[in-house]
C-alpha positions as CSV (number, residue, x, y, z in Angstrom):
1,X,0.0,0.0,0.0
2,X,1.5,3.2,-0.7
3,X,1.2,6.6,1.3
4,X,-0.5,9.1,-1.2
5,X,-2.5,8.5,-4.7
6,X,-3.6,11.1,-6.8
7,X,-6.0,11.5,-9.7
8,X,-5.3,13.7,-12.7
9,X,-1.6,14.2,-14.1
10,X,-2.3,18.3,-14.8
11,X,-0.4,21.3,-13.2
12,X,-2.9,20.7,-10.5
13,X,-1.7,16.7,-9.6
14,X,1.9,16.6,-10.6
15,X,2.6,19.7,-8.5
16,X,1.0,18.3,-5.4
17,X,2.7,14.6,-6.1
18,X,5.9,16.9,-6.3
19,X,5.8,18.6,-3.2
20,X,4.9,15.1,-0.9
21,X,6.8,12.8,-3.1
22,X,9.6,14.4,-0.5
23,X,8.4,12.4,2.5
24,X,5.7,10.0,1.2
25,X,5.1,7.0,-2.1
26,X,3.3,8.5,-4.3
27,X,1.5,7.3,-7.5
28,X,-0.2,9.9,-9.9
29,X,-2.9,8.1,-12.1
30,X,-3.7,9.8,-15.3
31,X,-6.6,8.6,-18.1
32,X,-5.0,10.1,-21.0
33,X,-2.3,8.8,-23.2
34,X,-0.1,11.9,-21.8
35,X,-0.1,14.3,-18.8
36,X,-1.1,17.2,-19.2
37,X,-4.0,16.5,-21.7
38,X,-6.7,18.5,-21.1
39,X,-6.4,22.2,-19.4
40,X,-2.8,22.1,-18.5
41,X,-1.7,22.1,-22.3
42,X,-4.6,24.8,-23.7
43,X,-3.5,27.4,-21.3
44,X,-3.0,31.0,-22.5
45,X,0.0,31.0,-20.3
46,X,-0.1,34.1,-18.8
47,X,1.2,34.9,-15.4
48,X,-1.0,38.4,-14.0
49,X,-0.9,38.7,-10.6
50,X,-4.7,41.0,-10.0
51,X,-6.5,38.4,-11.9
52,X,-9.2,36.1,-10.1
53,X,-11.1,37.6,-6.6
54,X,-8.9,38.7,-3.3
55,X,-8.0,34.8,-2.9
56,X,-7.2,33.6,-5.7
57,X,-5.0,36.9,-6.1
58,X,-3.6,35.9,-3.0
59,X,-2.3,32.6,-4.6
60,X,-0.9,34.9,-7.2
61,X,1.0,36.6,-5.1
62,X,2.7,33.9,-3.0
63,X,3.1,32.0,-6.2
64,X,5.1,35.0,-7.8
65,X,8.6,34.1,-6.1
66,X,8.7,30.6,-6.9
67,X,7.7,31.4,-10.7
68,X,10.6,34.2,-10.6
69,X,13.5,32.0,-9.2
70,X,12.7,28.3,-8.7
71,X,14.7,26.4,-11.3
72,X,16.2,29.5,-13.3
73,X,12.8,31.2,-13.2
74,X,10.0,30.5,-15.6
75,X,8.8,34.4,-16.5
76,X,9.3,36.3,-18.9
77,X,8.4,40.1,-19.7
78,X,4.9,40.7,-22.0
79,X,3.5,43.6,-20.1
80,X,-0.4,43.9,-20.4
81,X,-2.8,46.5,-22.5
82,X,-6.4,46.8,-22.0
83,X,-8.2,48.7,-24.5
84,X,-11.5,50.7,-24.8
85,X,-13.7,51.9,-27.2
86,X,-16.3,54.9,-27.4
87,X,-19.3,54.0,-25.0
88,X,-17.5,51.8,-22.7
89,X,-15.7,54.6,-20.7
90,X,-17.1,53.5,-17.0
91,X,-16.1,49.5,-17.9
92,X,-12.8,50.8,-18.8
93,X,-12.2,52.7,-16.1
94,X,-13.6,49.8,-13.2
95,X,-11.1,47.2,-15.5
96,X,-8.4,49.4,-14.9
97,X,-8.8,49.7,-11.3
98,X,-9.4,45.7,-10.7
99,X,-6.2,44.6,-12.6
100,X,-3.8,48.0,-11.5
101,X,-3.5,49.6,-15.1
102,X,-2.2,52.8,-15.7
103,X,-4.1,55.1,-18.5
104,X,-1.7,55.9,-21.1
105,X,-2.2,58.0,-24.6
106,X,-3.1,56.5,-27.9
107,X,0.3,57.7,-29.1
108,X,1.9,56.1,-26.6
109,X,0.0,52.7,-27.0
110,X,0.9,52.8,-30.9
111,X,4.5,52.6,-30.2
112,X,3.8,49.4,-28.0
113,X,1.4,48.0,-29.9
114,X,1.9,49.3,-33.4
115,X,-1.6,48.3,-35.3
116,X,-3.8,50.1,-32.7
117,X,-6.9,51.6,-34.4
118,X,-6.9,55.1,-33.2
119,X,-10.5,55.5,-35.3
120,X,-12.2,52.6,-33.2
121,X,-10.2,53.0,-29.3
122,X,-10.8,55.7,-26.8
123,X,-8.8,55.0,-23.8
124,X,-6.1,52.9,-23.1
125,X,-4.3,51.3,-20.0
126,X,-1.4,49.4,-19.2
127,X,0.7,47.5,-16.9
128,X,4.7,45.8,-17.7
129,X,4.3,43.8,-14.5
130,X,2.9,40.8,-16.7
131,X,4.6,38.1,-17.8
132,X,4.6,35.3,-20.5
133,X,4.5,31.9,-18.3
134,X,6.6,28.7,-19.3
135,X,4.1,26.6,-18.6
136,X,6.0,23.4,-20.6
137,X,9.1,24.1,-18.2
138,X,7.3,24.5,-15.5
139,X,5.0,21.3,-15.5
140,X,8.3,19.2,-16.6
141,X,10.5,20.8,-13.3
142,X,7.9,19.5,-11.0
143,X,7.5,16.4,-13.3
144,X,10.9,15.6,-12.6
145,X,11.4,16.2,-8.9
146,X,8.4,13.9,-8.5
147,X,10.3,11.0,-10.8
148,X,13.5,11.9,-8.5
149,X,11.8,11.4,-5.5
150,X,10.6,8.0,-6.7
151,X,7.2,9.0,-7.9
152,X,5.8,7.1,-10.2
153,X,3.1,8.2,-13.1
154,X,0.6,5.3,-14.7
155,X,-0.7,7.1,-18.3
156,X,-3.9,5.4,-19.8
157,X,-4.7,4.7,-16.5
158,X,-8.7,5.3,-16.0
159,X,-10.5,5.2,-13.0
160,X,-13.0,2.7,-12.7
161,X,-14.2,2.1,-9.4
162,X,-12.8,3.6,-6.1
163,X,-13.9,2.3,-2.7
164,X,-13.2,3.1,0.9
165,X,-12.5,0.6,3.8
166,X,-9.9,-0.7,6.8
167,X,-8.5,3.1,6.7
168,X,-7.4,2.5,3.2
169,X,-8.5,3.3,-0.3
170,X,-8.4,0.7,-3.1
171,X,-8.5,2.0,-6.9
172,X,-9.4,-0.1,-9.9
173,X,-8.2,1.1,-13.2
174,X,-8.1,-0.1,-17.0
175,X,-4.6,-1.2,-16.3
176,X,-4.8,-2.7,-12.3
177,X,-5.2,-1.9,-8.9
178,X,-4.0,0.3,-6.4
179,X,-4.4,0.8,-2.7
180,X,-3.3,3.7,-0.5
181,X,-3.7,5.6,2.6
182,X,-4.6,8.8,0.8
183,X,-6.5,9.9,-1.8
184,X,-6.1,13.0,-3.8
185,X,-8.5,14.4,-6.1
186,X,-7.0,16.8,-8.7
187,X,-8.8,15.5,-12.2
188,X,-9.8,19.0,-13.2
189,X,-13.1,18.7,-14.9
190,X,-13.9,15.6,-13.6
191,X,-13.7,16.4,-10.0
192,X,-16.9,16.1,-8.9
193,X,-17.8,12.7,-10.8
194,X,-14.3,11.2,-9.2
195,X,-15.6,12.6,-5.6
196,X,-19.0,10.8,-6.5
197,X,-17.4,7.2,-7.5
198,X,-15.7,7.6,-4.4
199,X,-18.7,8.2,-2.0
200,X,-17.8,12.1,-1.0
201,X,-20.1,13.9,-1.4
202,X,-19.8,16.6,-5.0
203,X,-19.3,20.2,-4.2
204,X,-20.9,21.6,-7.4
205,X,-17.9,22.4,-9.9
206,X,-19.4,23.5,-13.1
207,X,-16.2,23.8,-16.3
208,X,-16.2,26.2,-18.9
209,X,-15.3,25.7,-22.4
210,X,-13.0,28.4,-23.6
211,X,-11.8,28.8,-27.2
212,X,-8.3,29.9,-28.6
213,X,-7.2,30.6,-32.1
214,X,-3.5,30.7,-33.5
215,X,-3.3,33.1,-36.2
216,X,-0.8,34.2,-38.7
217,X,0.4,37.8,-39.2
218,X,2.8,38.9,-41.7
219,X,5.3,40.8,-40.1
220,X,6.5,38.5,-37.3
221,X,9.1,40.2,-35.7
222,X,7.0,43.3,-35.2
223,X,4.5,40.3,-33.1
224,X,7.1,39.5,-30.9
225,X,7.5,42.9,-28.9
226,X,3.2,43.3,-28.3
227,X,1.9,43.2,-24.9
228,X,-1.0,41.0,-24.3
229,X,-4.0,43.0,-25.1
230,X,-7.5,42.7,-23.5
231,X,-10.7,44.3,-24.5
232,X,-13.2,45.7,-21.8
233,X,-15.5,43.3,-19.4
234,X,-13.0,40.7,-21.2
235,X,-15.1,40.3,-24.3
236,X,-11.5,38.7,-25.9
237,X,-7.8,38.9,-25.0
238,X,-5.2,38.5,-27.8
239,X,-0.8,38.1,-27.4
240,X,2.1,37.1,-29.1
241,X,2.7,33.2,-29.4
242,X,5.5,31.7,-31.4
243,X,6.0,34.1,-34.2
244,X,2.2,34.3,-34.4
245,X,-0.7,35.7,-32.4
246,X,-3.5,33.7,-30.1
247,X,-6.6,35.2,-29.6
248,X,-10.2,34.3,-28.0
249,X,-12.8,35.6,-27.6
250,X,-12.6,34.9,-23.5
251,X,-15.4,32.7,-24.1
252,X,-17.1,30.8,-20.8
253,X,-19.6,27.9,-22.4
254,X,-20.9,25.9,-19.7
255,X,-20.2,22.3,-20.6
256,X,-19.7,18.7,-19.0
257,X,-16.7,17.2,-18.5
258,X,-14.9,16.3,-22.3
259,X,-12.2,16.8,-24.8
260,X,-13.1,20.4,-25.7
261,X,-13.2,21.4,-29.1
262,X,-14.1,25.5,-30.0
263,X,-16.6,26.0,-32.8
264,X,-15.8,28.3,-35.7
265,X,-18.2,30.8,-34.3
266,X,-16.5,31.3,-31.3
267,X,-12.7,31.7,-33.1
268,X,-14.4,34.3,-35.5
269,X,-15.6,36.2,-32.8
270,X,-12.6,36.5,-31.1
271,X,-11.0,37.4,-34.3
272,X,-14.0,40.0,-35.0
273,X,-12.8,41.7,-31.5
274,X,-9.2,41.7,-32.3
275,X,-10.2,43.5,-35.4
276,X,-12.7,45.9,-34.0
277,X,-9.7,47.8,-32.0
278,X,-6.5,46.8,-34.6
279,X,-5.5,47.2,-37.8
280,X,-4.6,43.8,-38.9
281,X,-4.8,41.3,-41.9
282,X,-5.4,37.5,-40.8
283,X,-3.7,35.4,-43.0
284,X,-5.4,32.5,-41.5
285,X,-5.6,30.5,-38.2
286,X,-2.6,28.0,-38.0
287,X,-4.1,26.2,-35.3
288,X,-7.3,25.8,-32.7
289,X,-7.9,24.6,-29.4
290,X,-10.1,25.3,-26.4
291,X,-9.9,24.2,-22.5
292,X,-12.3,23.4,-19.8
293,X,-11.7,26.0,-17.0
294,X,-13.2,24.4,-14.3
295,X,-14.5,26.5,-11.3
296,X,-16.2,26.6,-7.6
297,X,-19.5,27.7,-6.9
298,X,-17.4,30.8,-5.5
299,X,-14.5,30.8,-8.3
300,X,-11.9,30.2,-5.7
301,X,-10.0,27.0,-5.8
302,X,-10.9,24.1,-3.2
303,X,-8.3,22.7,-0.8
304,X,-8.4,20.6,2.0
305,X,-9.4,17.4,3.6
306,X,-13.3,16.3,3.2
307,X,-15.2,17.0,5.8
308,X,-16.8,13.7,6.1
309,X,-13.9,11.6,5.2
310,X,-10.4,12.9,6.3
311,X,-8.4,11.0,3.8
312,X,-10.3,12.2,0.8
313,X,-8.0,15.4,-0.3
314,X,-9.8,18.2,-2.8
315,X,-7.1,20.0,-5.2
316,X,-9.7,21.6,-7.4
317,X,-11.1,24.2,-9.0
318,X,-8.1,25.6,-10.6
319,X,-10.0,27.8,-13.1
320,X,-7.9,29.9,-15.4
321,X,-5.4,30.3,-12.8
322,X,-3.9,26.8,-12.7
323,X,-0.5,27.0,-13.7
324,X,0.0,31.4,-11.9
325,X,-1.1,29.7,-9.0
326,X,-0.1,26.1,-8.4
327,X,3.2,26.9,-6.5
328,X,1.3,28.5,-3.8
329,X,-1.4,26.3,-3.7
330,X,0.7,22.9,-4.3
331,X,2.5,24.1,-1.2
332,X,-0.7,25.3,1.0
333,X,-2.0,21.3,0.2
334,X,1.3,19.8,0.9
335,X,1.3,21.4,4.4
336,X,-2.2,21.1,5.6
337,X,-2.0,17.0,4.6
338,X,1.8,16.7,6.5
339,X,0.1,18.8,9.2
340,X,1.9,22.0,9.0
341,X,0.9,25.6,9.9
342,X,0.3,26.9,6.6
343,X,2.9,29.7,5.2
344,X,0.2,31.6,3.6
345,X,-2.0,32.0,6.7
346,X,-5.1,30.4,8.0
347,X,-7.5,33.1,7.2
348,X,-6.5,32.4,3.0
349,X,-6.1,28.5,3.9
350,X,-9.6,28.6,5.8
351,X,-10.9,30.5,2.6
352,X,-10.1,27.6,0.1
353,X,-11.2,24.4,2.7
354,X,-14.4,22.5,1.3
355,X,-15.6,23.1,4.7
356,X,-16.7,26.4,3.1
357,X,-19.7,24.7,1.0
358,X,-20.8,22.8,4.0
């Protein structure tokens, strides 16, 4: 029997598995061919630290140090640009506020982000304080501390049946059978129907589809130096990628749990947005995707021991702040299941338990 299993091989499960593969066995089980299948690899990668409410933002925050230094560092400058158009002056204004932008000039915004359309925007804001996230290195530093420590990961490995008795839990698979001491639920999407197969009762998670498109531009070198730009009350956000530019259309489609897949109409309204405020000829999209951004019932992230049953372990909720906020959060889990006072404090900690929708 080993110490600790998990459930879902995202940002989410291999940084937990990481952090307790220090003092405990730990197996991460994963249904997909690969880790990082679902919303781990469709992530727009961004690291902004006054995005979510007050404690997700605190997540941010404590998460910010790691992402700087751990392993070389995994930020790198992109600076942020919301932009406004005539009508939406109040929006602009409150969007500024919540994520700390400062108004700048048209002509100033022009020289950082060059196809502007002064005809179309009004105001603009901006911040340099956010930063292009390397989410691939990141995932694979905590991948490997976990495979240093002895961890090991079982891909293609779907959860069948889980059941609870003689203070341990045993997990049937596709492949086999496992038994351990602790269970830890971190399968994104899927977190409430795992919490269900296991007995616990579901806390409500609903996911959200979100789209992405990968577009070509013609002068690529010019692409590289944009900010990530956002449009008011988030009705699309558009940056740099590769040579090329992603944008979406910040879609949130309530779904169920599955491979997401966007719909044209949803690419070519985020593309319609990007064009509304910029100057720009789409040569055509390169590439598609969308993600399930799985939330709360109060869009904060849930961590903690069940309240019913102790050794059931919620890592969930993520969001779209997964990957700006897993080194905090990864940390805040790891202490509360070794039974250590938590470094971020008890008033954030007590504002993520599960406890809270009880």
């Amino acid at each position: 029997m080993i110490d600790v299993l998990v459930i879902g091989g995202g940002i989410a499960g291999i940084s937990i598995g990481s952090r307790l593969s220090e003092t405990s066995k730990v197996i991460i089980l994963e249904a997909e061919k690969e880790l990082a299948y679902h919303a781990s690899s469709r992530s727009a990668a961004t690291f902004i630290e006054n995005y979510g409410n007050d404690v997700v933002r605190s997540l941010n925050t404590a998460s910010k140090h790691y992402l700087e230094n751990d392993n070389g560092g995994v930020l790198s400058p992109r600076g942020m640009m919301l932009v406004g158009k005539k009508g939406q002056e109040n929006h602009f204004l409150r969007d500024s506020e919540t994520f700390g932008l400062t108004e700048m000039s048209i002509h100033e915004a022009k020289k950082k982000f060059d196809i502007l359309d002064p005809e179309n925007v009004t105001k603009v804001s901006y911040r340099a304080d956010v930063f292009d996230l390397d989410t691939d290195l990141f995932f694979q530093n905590f991948l490997k501390r976990f495979k240093k420590n002895g961890g090991h990961v079982y891909t293609n490995s779907k959860v069948l049946s889980i059941s609870y008795g003689n203070n341990k839990w045993v997990v049937k698979t596709s492949k086999e059978e496992f038994e351990a001491k602790l269970l830890i639920n971190a399968s994104g999407a899927w977190v409430d129907e795992v919490a269900k197969m296991a007995g616990i009762e579901p806390l409500n998670f609903t996911p959200y589809r979100r789209s992405i498109a990968r577009i070509k531009i013609s002068d690529t070198d010019t692409v590289k130096g944009w900010p990530m730009v956002t449009g008011v009350n988030e009705e699309f956000y558009a940056k740099p990628d590769a040579g090329q530019i992603i944008v979406s259309p910040a879609d949130e489609t309530a779904t169920n749990p599955h491979d997401a897949w966007p719909t044209e109409e949803d690419l070519a309204t985020g593309i319609d947005f990007l064009s509304q405020i910029a100057e720009i000829s789409v040569d055509r999209i390169t590439s598609s995707w969308a993600g399930l951004r799985t939330f709360s019932p109060d869009k904060a992230l849930v961590i903690g021991h069940d309240k019913i049953n102790s050794e059931f372990f919620w890592f969930a909720g993520q969001g779209g702040y997964g990957f700006q906020t897993s080194a905090a959060a990864s940390e805040l889990a790891s202490e509360l299941i070794l039974g250590i006072s938590p470094c971020i404090g008890k008033d954030v900690s007590n504002s993520l338990s599960p406890s809270r929708f009880y």
